[in-house]
N, C-alpha and C positions, 0 to 999 in steps of 0.2 A: 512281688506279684500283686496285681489291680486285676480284679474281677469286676465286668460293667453290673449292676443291679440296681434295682429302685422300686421303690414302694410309695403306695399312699393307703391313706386311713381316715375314714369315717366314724365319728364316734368321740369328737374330743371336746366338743362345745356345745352350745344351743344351739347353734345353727349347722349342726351336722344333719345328713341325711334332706335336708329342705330340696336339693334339686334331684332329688329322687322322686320315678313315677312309682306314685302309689294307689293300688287296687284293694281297695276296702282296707284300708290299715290308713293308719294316720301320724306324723311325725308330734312328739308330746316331750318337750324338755330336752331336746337331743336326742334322743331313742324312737325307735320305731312300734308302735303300740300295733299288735294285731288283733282282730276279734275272731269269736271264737263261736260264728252261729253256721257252722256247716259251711260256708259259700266258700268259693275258693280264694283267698287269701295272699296276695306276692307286694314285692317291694323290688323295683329295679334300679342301679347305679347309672349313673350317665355315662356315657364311652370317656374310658380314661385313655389318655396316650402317651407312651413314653417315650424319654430321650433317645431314645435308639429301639430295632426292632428286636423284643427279645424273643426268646423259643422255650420259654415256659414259666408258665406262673403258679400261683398256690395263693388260696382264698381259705384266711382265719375268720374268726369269730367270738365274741363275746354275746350273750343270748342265757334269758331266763326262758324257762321251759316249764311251768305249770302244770303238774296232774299229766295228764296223757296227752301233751302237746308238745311240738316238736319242728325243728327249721329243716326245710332241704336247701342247699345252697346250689345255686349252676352257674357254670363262667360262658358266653358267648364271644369270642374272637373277633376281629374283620381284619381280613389279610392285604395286603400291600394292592392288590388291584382293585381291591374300594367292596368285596365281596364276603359276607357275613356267612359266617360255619352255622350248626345248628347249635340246640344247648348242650353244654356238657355237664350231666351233674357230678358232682363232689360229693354225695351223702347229704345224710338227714342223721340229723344230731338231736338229743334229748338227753339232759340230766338225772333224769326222772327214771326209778328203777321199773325195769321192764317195761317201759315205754320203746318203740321202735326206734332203731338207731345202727348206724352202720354205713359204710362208704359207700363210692358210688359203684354198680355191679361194670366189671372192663367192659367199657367203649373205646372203638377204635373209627374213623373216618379221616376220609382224605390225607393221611400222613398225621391225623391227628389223635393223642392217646389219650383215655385219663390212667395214671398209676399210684390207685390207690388217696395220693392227698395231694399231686401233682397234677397240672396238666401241661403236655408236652407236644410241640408241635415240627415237625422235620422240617416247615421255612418258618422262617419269622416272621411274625405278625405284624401289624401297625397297631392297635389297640383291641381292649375289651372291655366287658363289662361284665356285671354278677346280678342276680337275682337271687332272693329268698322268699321262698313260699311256703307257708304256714302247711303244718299237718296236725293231724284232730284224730283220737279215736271215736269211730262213729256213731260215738253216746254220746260224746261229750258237746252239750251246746249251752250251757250256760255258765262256765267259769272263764277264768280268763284268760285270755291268750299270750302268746308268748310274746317278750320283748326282746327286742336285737339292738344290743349297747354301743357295740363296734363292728367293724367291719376292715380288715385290711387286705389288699392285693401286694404281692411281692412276685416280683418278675428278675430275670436274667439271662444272659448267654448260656448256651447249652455246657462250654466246658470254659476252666477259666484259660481268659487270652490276658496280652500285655495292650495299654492302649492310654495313648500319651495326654489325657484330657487330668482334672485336677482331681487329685482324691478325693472320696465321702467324704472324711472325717481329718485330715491331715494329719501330721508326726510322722516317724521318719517309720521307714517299710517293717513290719513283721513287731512293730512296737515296742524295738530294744532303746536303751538308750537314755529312757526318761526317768528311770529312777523304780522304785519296790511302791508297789499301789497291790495290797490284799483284802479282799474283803472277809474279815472278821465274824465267825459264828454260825457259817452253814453246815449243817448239823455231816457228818461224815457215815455216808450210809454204804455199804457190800449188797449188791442182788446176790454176789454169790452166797452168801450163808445161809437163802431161803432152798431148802431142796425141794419143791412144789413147783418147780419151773421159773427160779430163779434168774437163771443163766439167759434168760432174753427178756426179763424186766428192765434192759439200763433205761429205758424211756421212762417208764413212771418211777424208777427209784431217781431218775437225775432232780423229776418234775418234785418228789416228795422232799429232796433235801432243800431246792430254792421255795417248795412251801413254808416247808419249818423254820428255814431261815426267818422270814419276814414272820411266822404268826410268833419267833419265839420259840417255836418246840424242837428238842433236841432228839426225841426219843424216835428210831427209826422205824420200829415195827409197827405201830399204829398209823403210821404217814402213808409208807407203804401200801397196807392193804386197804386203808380209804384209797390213794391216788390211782393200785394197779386197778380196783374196781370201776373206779370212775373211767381212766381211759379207755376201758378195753373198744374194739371195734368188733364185731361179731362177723361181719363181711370180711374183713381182713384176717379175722383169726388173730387176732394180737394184740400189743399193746402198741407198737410204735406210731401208729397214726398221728402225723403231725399233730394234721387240725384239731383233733380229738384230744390231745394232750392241751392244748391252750385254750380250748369251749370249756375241757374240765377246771383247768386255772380258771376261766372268767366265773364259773359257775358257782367256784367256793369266795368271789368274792377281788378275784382280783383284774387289775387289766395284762390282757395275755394277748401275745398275735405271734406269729409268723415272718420274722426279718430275714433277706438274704442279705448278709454284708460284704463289702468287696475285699479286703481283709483282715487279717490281725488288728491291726494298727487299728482298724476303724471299731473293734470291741471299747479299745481301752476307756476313752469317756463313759462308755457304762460301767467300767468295772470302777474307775473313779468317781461315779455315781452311786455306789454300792449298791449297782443292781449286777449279783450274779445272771450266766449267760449259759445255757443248755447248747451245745453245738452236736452237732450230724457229721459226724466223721467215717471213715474207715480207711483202713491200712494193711498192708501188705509189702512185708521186706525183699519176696520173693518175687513181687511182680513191679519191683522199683519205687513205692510208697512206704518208706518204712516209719514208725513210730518209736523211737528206743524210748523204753520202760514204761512200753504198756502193758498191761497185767498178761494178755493172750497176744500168741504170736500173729494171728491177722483177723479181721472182722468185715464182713462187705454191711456194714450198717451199724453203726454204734451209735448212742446219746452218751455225753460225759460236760460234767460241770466246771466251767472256767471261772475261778474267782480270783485270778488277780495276777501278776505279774513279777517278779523277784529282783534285784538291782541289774542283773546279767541280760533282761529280759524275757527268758525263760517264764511260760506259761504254767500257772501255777493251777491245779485242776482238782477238784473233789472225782475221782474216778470211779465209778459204781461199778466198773468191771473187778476192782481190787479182788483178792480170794480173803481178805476179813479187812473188817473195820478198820487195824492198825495200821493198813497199808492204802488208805484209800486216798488218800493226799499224797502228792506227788507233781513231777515237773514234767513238762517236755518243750524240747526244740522248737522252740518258735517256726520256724522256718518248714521242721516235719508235720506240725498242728496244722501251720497254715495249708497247706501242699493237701495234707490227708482230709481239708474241710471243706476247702473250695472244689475240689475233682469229688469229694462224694458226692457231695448234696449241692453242691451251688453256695456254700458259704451260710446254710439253715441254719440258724437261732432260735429257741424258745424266750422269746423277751416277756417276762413276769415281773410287774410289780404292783403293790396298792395301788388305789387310787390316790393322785395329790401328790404325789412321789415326787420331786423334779426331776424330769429324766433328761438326756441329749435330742437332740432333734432325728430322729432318727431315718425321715424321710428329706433331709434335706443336702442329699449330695446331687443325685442328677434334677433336671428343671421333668415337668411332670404336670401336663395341663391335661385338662379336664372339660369335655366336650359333652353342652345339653342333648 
């Protein structure tokens, strides 16, 4: 199975963000510097266009948030007859405790939705573009304003199709075949053992075990309750908010975005890169999506950690749904994984790793040019 998808990202050089229009903010070392004297504050992309028209995108971020300041992000569309939607915001994000923050409240127009960290449009588009606009609590005018590190757009087909063009990433379908690649030492973490509403943390327990991988820390409970704090969305009511899971990765330090990838196969160079991979699944046996030996018998939303692959191919996964620790490592069917990632979510990854890290290219399957 080939799912079409593609991405780009701002944020990786000095000369990121330069052909962006900027209103009172100024590009400084790669990063976007805002000021912080009350005036209104934004940063705009230039219209990106992809290899094909996709029907829905999602806009991450990496962003320091100082004291009581905070980014809202909005994506603007132009559809196939040369004709621009309005903005659609995504939320206003802020690290910063009790600082404002939360998605964006549902918009719906012309066939077009935002849902929660998605936006989704019933025809396909020709290109878009994002904007970030700075927010200020209205004392605050002399400290400093927030910076915006990165910035990525990830787009795709609304469900996955078959379509005969070259893969992302190459190797043979669903990533059997090449041999046992595991990555060694992500700390094995249970949501279920927490009874305080455990049972729908697997988003910030998947995000807390590839923390502690990289800082070293093995220990679960303290991962946990820094990461489910950081992510929560107070609009959503919860913690799965994509974007707000990867603003909290960038915020503790690391580079975090939002990849949809086209399949299996196209993971594997990051898991041979030892960067574990967060995936957006759900399944259900009785409605022809099944997952054999996952911890509950169906989910319309799950986060679960993929860290490597076994000689048979079979997907090798730190499972935060486990019922305890001893059982959270476990395999599944390449073929069920794939099926249950691409029809949930569009093939959604949480991609986290330090900075300097060498990672795969990860924006380099389809061509993806970029319009002043």
């Amino acid at each position: 199975m080939w799912y079409r998808t593609g991405s780009c990202a701002w944020g990786d050089d000095a000369d990121s963000f330069t052909n962006w229009t900027l209103e009172r903010c100024l590009v400084d070392a790669g990063r976007i510097r805002f000021g912080a004297d009350g005036h209104p504050v934004a940063a705009t992309s230039p219209w990106v266009m992809p290899a094909f028209a996709p029907s829905s995108t999602i806009v991450s971020w990496n962003c320091d948030t100082p004291g009581p300041t905070g980014l809202e992000f909005r994506i603007q569309l132009r559809r196939g007859d040369g004709s621009d939607t309005g903005w659609f915001s995504m939320g206003q994000w802020s690290a910063t405790p009790g600082a404002p923050r939360g998605s964006g409240e549902a918009q719906n127009d012309a066939g077009i939705s935002v849902r929660t960290d998605t936006l989704v449009s019933a025809e396909p588009f020709d290109s878009m573009r994002v904007r970030a606009i700075a927010h200020y609590a209205a004392t605050y005018r002399t400290g400093p304003g927030p910076t915006l590190r990165r910035v990525t757009l990830a787009w795709s087909d609304p469900r996955p199709t078959t379509w005969d063009g070259p893969p992302t990433a190459g190797g043979p379908q669903h990533g059997e075949g090449i041999g046992r690649v595991v990555i060694d030492g992500v700390p094995e973490c249970s949501q279920m053992i927490y009874p305080n509403g455990g049972n729908v943390w697997c988003s910030p327990v998947s995000l807390a075990m590839v923390i502690g991988y990289w800082r070293g820390e093995r220990t679960c409970a303290p991962l946990v309750e820094e990461t489910r704090t950081g992510v929560y969305d107070p609009v959503y009511g919860g913690y799965g908010n994509w974007a707000f899971n990867v603003a909290w990765a960038g915020a503790v330090g690391f580079v975090a975005q939002i990849v949809r990838f086209p399949s299996l196969a196209a993971a594997r160079p990051w898991i041979a890169a030892g960067v574990p991979l967060i995936l957006s699944v759900s399944w259900d046996a009785d409605k022809g999506r099944p997952l054999a030996g996952a911890p509950i018998a169906s989910s319309n939303g799950h986060l679960t950690v993929l860290v490597g692959f076994d000689d048979e191919g079979r997907a090798i996964m730190n499972e935060p749904a486990a019922r305890d620790v001893a059982s959270v490592r476990r395999t599944y069917a390449p073929d069920e994984l794939e099926a249950c990632w691409l029809s949930a979510s569009g093939g959604v990854a949480y991609v986290v790793y330090p900075p300097g890290h060498r990672v795969p290219d990860v924006h380099g399957g389809y061509a993806v040019s970029t319009a002043s």
